[in-house]
C-alpha positions in Angstrom: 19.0 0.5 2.3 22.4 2.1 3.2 23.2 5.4 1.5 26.9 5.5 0.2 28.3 9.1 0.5 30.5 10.3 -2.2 33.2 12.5 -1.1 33.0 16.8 -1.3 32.9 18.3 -4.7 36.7 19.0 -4.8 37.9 15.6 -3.4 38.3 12.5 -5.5 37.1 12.0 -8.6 35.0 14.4 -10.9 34.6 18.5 -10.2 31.2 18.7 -10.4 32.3 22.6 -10.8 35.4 22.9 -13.0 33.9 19.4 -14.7 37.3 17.6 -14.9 38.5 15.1 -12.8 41.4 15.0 -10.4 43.6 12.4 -9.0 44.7 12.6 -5.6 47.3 11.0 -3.5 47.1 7.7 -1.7 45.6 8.9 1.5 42.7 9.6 -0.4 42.2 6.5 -2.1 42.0 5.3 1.6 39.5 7.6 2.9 37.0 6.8 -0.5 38.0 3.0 0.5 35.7 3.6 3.4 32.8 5.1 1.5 31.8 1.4 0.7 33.1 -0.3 3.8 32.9 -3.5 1.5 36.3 -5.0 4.0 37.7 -5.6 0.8 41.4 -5.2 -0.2 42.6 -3.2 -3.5 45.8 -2.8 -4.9 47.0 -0.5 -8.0 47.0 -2.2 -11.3 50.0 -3.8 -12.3 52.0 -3.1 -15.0 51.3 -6.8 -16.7 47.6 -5.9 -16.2 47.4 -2.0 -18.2 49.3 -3.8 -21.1 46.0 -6.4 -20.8 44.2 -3.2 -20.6 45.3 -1.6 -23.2 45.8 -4.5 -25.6 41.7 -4.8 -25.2 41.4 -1.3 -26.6 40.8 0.3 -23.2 41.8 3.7 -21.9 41.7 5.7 -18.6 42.7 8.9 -17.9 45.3 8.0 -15.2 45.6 4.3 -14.5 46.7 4.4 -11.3 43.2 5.8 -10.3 42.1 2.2 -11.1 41.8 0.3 -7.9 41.0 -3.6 -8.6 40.8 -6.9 -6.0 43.5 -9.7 -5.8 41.0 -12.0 -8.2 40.7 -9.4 -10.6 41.2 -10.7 -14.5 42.1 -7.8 -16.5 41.5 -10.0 -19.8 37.4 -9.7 -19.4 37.7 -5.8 -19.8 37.2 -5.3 -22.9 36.6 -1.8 -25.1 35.9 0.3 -22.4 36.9 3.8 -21.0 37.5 4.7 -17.2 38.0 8.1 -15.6 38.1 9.0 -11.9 38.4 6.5 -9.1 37.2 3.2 -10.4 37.4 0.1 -7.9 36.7 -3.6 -9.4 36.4 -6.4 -7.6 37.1 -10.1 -8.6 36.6 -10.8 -11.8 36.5 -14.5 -13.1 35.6 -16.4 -16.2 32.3 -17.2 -15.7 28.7 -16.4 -16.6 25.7 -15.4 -14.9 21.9 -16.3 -15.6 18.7 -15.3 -15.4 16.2 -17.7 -16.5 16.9 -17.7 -20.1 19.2 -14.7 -20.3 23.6 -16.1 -19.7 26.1 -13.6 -20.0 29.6 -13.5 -19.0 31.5 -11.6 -16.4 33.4 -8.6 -17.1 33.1 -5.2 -18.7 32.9 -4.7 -22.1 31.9 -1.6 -24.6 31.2 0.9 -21.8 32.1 4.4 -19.8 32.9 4.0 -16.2 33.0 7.2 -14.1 34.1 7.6 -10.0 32.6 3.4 -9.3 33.0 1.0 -7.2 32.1 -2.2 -9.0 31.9 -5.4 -6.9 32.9 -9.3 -7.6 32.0 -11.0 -10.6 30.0 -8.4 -12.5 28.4 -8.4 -16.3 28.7 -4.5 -17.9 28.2 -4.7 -21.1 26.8 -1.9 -23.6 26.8 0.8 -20.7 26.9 4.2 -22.7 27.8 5.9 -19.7 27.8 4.7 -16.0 29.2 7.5 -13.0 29.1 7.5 -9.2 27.5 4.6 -8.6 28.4 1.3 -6.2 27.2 -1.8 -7.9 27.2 -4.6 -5.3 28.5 -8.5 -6.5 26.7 -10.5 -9.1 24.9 -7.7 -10.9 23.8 -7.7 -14.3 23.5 -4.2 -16.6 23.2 -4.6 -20.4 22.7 -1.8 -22.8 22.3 0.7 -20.8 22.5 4.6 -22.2 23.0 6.5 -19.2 23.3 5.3 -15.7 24.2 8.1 -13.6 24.1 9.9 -10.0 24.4 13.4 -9.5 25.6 15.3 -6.8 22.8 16.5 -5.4 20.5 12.7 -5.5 18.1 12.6 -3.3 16.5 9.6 -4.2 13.1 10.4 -4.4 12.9 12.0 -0.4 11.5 15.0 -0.2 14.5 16.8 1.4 16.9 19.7 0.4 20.5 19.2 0.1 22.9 22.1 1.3 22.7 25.2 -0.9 19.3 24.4 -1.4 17.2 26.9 0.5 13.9 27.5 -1.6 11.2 25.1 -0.5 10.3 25.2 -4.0 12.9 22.7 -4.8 11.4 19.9 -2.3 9.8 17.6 -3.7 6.4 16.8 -2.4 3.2 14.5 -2.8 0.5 16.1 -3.0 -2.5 13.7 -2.3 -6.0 14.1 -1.3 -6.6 17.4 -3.4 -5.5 19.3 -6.6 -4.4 22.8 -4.8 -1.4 21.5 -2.7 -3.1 22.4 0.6 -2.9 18.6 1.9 0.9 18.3 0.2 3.1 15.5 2.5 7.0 15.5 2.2 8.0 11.8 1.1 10.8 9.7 2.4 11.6 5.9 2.0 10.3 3.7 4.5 6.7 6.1 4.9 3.4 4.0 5.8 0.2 4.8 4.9 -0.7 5.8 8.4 2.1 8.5 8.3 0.8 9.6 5.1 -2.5 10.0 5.9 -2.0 12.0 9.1 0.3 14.5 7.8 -2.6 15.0 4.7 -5.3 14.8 7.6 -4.3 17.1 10.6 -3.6 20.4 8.4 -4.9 22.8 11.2 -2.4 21.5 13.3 1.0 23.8 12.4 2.7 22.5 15.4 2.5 18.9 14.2 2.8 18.9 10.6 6.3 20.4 11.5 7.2 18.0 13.7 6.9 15.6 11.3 8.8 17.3 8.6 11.6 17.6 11.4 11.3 13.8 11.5 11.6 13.6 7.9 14.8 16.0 7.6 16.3 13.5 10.3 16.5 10.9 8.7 18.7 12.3 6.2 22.4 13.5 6.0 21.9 17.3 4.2 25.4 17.3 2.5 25.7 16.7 -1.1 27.4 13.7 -2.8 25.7 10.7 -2.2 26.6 7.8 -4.8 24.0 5.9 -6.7 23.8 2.1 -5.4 22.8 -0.7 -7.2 22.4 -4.4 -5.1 23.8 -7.6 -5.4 22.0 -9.8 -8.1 20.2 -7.2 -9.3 19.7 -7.2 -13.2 19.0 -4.2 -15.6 19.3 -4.7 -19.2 18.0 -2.5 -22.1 17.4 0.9 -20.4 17.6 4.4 -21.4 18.4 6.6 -18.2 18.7 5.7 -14.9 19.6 8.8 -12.8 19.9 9.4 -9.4 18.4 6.1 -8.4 19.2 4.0 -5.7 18.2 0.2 -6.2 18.1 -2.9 -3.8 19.1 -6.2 -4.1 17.7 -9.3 -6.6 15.7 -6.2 -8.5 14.9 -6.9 -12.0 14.3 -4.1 -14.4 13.8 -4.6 -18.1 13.2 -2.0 -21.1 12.8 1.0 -19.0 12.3 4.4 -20.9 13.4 6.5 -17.8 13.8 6.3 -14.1 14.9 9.6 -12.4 15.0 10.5 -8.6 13.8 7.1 -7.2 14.4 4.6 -4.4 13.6 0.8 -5.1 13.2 -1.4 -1.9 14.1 -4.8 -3.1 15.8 -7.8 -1.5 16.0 -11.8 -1.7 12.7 -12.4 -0.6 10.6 -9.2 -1.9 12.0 -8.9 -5.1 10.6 -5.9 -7.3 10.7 -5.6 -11.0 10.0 -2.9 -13.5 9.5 -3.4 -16.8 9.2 -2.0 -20.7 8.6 1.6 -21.3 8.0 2.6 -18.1 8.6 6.2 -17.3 9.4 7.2 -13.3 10.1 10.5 -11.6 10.1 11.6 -8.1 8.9 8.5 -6.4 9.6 6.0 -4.0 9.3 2.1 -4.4 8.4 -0.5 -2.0 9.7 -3.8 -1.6 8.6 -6.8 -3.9 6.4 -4.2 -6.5 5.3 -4.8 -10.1 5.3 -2.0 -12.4 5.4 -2.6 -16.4 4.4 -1.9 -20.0 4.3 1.4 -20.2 3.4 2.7 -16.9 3.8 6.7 -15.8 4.3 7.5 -12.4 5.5 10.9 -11.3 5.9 12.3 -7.4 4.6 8.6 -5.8 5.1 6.4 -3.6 4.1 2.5 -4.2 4.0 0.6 -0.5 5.2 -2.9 -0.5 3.6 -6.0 -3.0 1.4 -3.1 -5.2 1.4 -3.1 -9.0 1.4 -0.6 -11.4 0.5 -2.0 -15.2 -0.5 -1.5 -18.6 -0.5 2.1 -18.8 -1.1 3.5 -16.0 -0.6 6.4 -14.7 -0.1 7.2 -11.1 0.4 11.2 -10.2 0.8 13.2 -6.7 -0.9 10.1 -5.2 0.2 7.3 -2.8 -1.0 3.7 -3.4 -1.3 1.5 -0.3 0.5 -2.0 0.4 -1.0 -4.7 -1.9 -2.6 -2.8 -4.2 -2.9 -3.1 -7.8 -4.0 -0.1 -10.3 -3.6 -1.0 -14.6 -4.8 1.2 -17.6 -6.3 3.9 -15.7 -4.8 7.3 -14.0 -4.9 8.1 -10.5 -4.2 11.5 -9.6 -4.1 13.2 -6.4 -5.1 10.4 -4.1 -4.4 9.0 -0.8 -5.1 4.9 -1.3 -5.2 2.6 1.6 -3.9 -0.7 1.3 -6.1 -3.5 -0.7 -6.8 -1.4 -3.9 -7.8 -2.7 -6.8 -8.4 -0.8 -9.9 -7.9 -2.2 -13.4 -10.0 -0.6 -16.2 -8.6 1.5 -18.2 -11.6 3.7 -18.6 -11.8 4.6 -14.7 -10.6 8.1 -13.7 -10.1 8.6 -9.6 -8.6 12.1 -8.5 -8.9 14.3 -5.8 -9.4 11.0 -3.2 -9.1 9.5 -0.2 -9.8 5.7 -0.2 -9.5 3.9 2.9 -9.0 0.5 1.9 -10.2 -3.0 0.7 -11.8 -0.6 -2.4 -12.1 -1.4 -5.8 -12.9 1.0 -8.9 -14.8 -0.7 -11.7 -14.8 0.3 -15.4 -16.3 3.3 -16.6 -16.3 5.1 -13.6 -15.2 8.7 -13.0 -14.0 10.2 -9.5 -12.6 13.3 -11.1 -12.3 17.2 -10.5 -14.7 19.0 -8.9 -17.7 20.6 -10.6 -19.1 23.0 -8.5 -16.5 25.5 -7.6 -13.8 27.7 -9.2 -11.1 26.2 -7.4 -9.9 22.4 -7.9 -10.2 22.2 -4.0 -13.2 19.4 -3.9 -12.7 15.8 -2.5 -14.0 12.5 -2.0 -14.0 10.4 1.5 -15.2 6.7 1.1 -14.4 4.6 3.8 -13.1 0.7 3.6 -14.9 -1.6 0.9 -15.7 1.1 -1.4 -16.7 -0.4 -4.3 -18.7 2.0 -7.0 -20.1 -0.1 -9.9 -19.7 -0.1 -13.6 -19.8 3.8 -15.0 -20.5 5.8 -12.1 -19.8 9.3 -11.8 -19.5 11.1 -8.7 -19.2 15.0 -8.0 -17.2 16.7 -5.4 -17.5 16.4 -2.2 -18.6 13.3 -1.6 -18.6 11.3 1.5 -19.3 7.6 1.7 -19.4 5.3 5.1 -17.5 1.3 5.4 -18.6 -0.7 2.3 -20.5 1.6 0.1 -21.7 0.6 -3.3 -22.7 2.5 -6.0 -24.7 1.2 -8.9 -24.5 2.6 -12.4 -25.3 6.1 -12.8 -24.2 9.6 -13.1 -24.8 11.1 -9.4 -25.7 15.0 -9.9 -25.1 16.3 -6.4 -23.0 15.5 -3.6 -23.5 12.6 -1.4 -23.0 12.6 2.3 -23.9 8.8 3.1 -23.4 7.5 6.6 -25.0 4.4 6.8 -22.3 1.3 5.8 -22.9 -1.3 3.7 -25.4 0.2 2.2 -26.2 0.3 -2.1 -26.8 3.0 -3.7 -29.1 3.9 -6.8 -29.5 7.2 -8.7 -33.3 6.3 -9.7 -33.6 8.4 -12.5 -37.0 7.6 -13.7 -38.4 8.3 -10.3 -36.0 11.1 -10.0 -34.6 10.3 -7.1 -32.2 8.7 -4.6 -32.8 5.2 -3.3 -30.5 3.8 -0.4 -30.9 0.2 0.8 -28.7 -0.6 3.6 -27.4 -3.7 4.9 -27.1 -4.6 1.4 -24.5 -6.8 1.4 -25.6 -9.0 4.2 -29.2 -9.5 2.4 -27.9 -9.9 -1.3 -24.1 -10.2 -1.3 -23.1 -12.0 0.8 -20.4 -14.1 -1.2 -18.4 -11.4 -2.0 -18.5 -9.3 1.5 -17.4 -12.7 3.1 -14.8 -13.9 -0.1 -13.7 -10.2 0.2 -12.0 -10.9 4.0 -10.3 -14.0 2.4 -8.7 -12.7 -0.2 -7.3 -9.7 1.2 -5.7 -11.7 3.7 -4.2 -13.8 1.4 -2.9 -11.1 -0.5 -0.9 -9.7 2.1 2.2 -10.6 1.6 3.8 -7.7 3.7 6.9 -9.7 5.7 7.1 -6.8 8.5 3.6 -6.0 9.3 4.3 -2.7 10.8 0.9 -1.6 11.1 -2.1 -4.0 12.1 -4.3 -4.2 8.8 -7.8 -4.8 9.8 -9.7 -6.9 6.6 -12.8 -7.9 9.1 -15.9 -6.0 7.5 -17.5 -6.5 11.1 -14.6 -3.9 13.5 -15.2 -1.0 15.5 -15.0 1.0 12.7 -18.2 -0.1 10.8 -19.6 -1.3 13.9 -19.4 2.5 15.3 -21.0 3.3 11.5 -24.2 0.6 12.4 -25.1 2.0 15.5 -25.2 5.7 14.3 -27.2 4.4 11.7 -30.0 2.8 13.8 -30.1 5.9 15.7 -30.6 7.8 13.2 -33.7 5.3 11.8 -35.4 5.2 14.7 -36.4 8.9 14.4 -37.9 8.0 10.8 -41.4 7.4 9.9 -41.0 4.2 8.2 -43.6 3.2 5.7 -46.0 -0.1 5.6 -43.6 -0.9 2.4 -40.2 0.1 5.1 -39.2 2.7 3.7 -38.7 6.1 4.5 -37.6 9.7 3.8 -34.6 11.0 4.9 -32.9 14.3 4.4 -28.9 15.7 4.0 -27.5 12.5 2.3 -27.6 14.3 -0.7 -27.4 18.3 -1.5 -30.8 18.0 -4.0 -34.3 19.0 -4.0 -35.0 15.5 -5.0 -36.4 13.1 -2.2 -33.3 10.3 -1.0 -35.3 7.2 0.2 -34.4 4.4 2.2 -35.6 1.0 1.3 -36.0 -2.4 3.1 -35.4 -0.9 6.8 -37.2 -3.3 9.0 -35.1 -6.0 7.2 -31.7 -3.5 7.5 -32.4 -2.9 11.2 -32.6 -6.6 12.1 -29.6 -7.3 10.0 -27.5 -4.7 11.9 -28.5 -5.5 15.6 -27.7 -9.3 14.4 -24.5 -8.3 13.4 -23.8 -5.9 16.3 -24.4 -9.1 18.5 -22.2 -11.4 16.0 -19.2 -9.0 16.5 -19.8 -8.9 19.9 -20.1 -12.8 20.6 -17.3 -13.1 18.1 -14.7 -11.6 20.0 -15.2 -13.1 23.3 -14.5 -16.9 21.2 -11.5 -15.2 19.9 -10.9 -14.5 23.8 -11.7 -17.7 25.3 -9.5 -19.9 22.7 -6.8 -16.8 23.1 -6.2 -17.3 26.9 -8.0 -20.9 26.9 -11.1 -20.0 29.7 -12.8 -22.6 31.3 -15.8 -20.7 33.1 -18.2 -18.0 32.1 -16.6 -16.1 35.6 -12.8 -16.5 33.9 -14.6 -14.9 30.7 -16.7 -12.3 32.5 -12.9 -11.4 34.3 -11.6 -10.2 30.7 -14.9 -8.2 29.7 -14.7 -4.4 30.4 -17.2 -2.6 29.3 -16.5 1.6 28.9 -19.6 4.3 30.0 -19.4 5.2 26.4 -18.9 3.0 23.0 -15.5 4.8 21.8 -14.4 6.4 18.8 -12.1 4.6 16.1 -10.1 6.3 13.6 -8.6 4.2 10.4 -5.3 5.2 10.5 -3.8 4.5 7.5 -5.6 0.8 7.2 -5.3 0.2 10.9 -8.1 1.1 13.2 -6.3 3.0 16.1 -8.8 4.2 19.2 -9.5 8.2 19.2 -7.9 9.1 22.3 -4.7 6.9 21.7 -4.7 8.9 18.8 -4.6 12.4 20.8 -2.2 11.3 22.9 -0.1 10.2 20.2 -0.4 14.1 19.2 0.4 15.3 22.6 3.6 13.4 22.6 4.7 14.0 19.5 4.5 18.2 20.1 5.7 17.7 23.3 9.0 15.5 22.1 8.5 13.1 23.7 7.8 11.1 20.5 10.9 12.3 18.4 11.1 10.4 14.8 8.7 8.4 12.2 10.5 5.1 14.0 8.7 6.3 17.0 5.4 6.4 15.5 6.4 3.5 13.8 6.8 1.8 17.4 3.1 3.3 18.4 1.6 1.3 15.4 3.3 -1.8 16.6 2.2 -1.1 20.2 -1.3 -0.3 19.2 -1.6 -3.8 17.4 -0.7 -5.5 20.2 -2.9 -3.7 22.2 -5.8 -4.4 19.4 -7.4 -7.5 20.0 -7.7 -6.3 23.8 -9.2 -2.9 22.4 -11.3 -4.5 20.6 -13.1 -6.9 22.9 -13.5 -4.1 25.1 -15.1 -2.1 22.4 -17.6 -5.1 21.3 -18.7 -5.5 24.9 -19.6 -2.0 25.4 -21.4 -2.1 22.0 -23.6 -5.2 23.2 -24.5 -4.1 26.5 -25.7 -0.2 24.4 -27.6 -2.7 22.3 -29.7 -4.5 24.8 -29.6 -1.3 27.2 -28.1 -3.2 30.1 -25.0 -3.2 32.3 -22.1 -5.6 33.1 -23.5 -6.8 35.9 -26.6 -7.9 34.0 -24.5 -9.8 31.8 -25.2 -13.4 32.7 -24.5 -17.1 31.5 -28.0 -17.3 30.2 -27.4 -14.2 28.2 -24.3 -15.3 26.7 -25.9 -18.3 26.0 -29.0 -16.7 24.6 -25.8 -14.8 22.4 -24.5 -18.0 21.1 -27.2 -19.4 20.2 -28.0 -16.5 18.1 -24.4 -16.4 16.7 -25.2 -19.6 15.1 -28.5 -18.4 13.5 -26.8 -15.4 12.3 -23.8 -17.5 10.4 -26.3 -20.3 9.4 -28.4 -17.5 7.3 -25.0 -16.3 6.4 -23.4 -19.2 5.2 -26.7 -20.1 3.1 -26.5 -16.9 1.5 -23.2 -17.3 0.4 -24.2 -20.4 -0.9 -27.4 -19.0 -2.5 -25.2 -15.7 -3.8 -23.6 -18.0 -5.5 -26.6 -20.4 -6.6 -27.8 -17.5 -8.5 -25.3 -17.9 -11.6 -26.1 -21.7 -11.6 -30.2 -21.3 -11.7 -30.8 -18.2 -13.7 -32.0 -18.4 -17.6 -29.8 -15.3 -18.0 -26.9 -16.8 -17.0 -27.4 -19.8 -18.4 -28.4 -18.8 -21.8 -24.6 -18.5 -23.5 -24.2 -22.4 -22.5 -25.7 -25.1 -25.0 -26.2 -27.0 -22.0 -25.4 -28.1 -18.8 -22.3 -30.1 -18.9 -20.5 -26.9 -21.2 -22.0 -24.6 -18.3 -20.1 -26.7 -15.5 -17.0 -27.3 -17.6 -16.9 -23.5 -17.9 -17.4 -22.6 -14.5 -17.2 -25.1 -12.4 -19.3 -26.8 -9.7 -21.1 -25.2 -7.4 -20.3 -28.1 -4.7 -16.8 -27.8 -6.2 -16.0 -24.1 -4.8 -13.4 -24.3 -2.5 -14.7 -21.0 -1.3 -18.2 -22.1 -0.1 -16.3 -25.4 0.8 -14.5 -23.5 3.1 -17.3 -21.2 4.7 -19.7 -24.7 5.6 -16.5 -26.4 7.6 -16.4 -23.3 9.0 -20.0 -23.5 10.2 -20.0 -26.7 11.5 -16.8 -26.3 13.5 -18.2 -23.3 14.7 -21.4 -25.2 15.7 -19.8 -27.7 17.3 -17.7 -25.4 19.3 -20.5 -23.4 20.5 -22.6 -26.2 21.2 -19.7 -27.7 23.2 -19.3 -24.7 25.1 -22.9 -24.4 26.1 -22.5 -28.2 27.8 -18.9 -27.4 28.8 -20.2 -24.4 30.7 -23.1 -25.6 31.9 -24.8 -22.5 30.6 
């Protein structure tokens, strides 16, 4: 979106200083003709047209400051008073809908300050409307005050000139309550840019570097007008100041909106709704926020929500997110959030992703210092259950979830997809990992679906990964089977472990034989996954082709999720390097690395999957034969032939259980509730799946020759 630059203080229109306006010559009316660089034509007002004017009980303090296009009707100004440079476009008799809503072109019953108003535009009821350019076909009814200041920065954290006290940027600060992970703000930001600047605090050099990138991107002079695009529509507002607003935006019933930029266009249109309240924040394209949301010093990424109350502060919610009737304070949010109670609390947070907060629960301060300095870490899939509470700091691997409780003591817990249970009759921790994979199955496989689906980012700058099985949580598995091999597991397989929680209590792991099968099956399911991605990717015909595009490294590499997107360690050092070393000079840079390390993913990845199979059976590339990758195939297809009858038996559960079934009379009122279980599209879905898969993999096999 295009910032329009009002001219210095003293030039046309109003003296910010002496507060008066001043006309000026000509030659100035052509040098503000190319603030908007619209290519239109405007001519003075004719005499003919002020006696229109005035007849409809208008006034201006000089009409000749009033600048209008050759299609400009002077009879649908009605009642309304102009001062400074005012430019209108065409004018006709006609109306303009929205839905249900028809109103007629023109200006009626309002104030109209230093504007430049485009072609066939409805103001009606605007109390008092100044240094702003509103684009063709917009819509603003009963406004009080619409407004842009002199010194708008809309909702970047820069400083304008005569601003030299870094007290007057505004900031985000996320992550923790004391500031010390604070990121400057500017439109356009990713949560990858985000996260690093809140990450990499012992690094001066580079936290510098990118608020020189910031301060780029941005002209320091004052003046700036206020920009409102085509077909937007705002009706019944309060204040609107220093806002700048896209295109096909529909706002409706907002209390306040103050230092903001709303991304919106034609096909991501965003729309904010009754007594919502907004400061310091910036918007991303095709957003919902309504009924009575507070957000103050934010930043929304594209297709998230904000409803029903809540209230979002210092924080920065991730693309395609969704929070209602709760308050987030202080947080870093990847994207795929949801979080929809209004009796969760989350503060003081970093949430990577594909998370979602149930009722009841309560991230909050911390409780064991002086200083409101603690913070959580929890890793993609986060998912803490019904009332949990959680002290600071806490640190939770890929797909962690809590049941209900009230955790005493902080957790450090390593192991992914693991559940969690504060036994408090046994006083004590228990841990069962691989949880998902042996009881949950439906969701951990639904959960890659939907968030998929629900992406509706149209420039997908960064590479989301959704996959629960990726070299992130893959990296998590194998750290965890080292770590319980050096366990003493029980004859009931479980065992003692210690530093997963800071108690005297015991923690103890349940079910391990049964979570270290499941993780070396899914180890080689990632692994054997990958190279079919491979082989359909660059169409091989022979297990030699496919052995040509399998590199194996000495050592299983590091992945960091940057942001959402799982970027490799040392890619991530270099990027560093570069960017202290200037050879990486702007956010559109690092912007360009994302995009680079996407493409370079699915390569990356395979890679990384290979080395991770060849650690698991302790061999080398060269061992890697046809009748191991046959031996891997074939066990592919045990692995997702358990999985896909667990999905189905996840499912079967709320079918076949008394306790379920109990609040039905009978049968036929349970199905016409919920449904058929044979009528899920879902599990539907998940047994094509299979047997395509089967019958590729059996294919192959004969194909092959294997």
């Amino acid at each position: 979106m295009n910032l329009i630059k009002q001219h210095p203080i003293n030039d046309i229109g109003y003296n910010f200083i002496e507060k008066k306006y001043i006309p000026k010559g000509k030659d100035e009316y052509h040098l503000r003709n190319l603030q908007n660089n619209n290519k239109k034509t405007y001519h003075a007002l004719t005499n003919a047209q002020i006696d229109i004017l005035i007849r409809n009980r208008n006034t201006s303090d000089n009409w000749a400051n009033i600048l209008v296009s050759k299609k400009f009707d002077p009879k649908l100004v009605k009642n309304s008073k102009f001062f400074g440079l005012v430019r209108i476009g065409k004018l006709e008799p006609i109306c303009l809908e929205f839905h249900d809503f028809k109103i007629p072109t023109g200006i009626y019953n309002s104030t109209i300050i230093s504007s430049d108003i485009g072609d066939n535009v409805c103001i009606e009821n605007v109390n008092y409307l100044s240094h702003y350019i509103i684009e063709n076909d917009v819509i603003l009814v009963n406004i009080n005050e619409l407004a842009t200041t002199n010194y708008a920065k809309f909702g970047n954290g820069i400083l304008k000139e005569g601003e030299v006290d870094e007290k007057q940027r505004m900031i985000i600060e996320v992550r923790n309550e004391n500031g010390g992970r604070s990121i400057i703000p500017y439109n356009g930001m990713l949560a990858g840019d985000a996260y690093m600047w809140s990450k990499y605090r012992d690094d001066k050099k580079l936290l510098q570097k990118f608020k020189e990138f910031t301060e780029k991107k941005f002209d320091k002079q004052r003046g700036y007008y206020g920009k409102i695009g085509q077909r937007t529509i705002i009706k019944n507002a309060r204040i609107i100041k220093d806002v700048l607003i896209g295109s096909d935006a529909y706002i409706k019933g907002a209390n306040k909106l103050k230092n903001l930029t709303i991304n919106s266009d034609g096909n991501r249109k965003t729309q904010i709704g009754e007594g919502c309240e907004l400061v310091n924040g910036i918007i991303g394209y095709g957003c919902r926020i309504f009924y009575g949301v507070k957000a103050v010093r934010f930043i929304t990424a594209s297709h998230s929500q904000l409803k029903y109350g809540a209230r979002l502060i210092n924080s920065y919610l991730g693309n395609n997110s969704t929070i209602s009737c709760c308050e987030v304070l202080n947080t870093m949010i990847f994207p795929g959030h949801e979080q929809h109670h209004n009796n969760s609390f989350l503060c003081a947070s970093l949430i990577m992703g594909q998370s979602n907060i149930a009722a009841g629960v309560t991230i909050g301060s911390n409780h064991n210092t002086r200083g409101a300095d603690g913070e959580i870490v929890a890793g993609r899939g986060f998912w803490p259950g019904l009332c949990v509470s959680l002290k600071h700091n806490s640190k939770f691997a890929s797909f962690a979830i809590l049941a209900k409780g009230d955790y005493p003591s902080e957790l450090n817990i390593p192991a992914p997809f693991c559940l969690i249970n504060n036994d408090v009759a046994k006083d004590r921790l228990v841990i069962m990992p691989a949880y998902w994979f042996l009881y949950n199955m439906y969701a951990l496989e639904r959960n890659v679906t939907k968030y998929h689906n629900r992406d509706k980012r149209e420039y997908k700058i960064q590479n989301i990964e959704y996959d629960y099985l990726a070299p992130d949580t893959i990296n998590e598995v194998f750290e965890a089977l080292n770590t319980f091999s050096k366990l003493k597991i029980s004859d009931q397989g479980e065992a003692v472990i210690d530093g997963w929680e800071n108690a005297k209590r015991k923690t103890v792991l349940i079910k391990l034989p049964e979570a270290i099968k499941v993780y070396e099956e899914i180890i080689q399911l990632y692994a054997c996954s990958q190279m079919l991605k491979t082989i359909d990717a660059n169409k091989i015909q022979h297990f030699d082709a496919l052995k040509k595009q399998l590199h194996a490294k000495s050592k299983r590499s590091n992945w960091l999720n940057i942001g959402g997107q799982l970027i490799l360690e040392e890619e991530m050092s270099a990027l560093k390097k570069e960017i202290k070393s200037n050879k990486i000079k702007s956010w559109d840079d690092i912007h360009a690395f994302y995009q680079k390390q996407g493409k370079n993913y699915d390569k990356d990845n395979l890679s990384h999957s290979f080395t991770c199979l060849l650690e698991l059976w302790n061999i080398d590339s060269k061992q890697f034969t046809p009748a191991l990758f046959k031996k891997l195939l074939q066990q592919m297809l045990i692995t997702k032939e358990w999985m896909t009858k667990s999905i189905y038996s996840t499912r079967e559960k709320d079918y076949s259980s008394p306790y379920r079934k109990m609040v039905y009379e009978n049968n036929e009122e349970m199905l016409q509730v919920i449904g058929k279980i044979d009528d899920n599209t879902f599990i539907q879905d998940q047994n094509t799946s299979f047997d395509q898969l089967e019958k590729k993999v059996t294919g192959l096999i004969k194909k092959w020759k294997l």
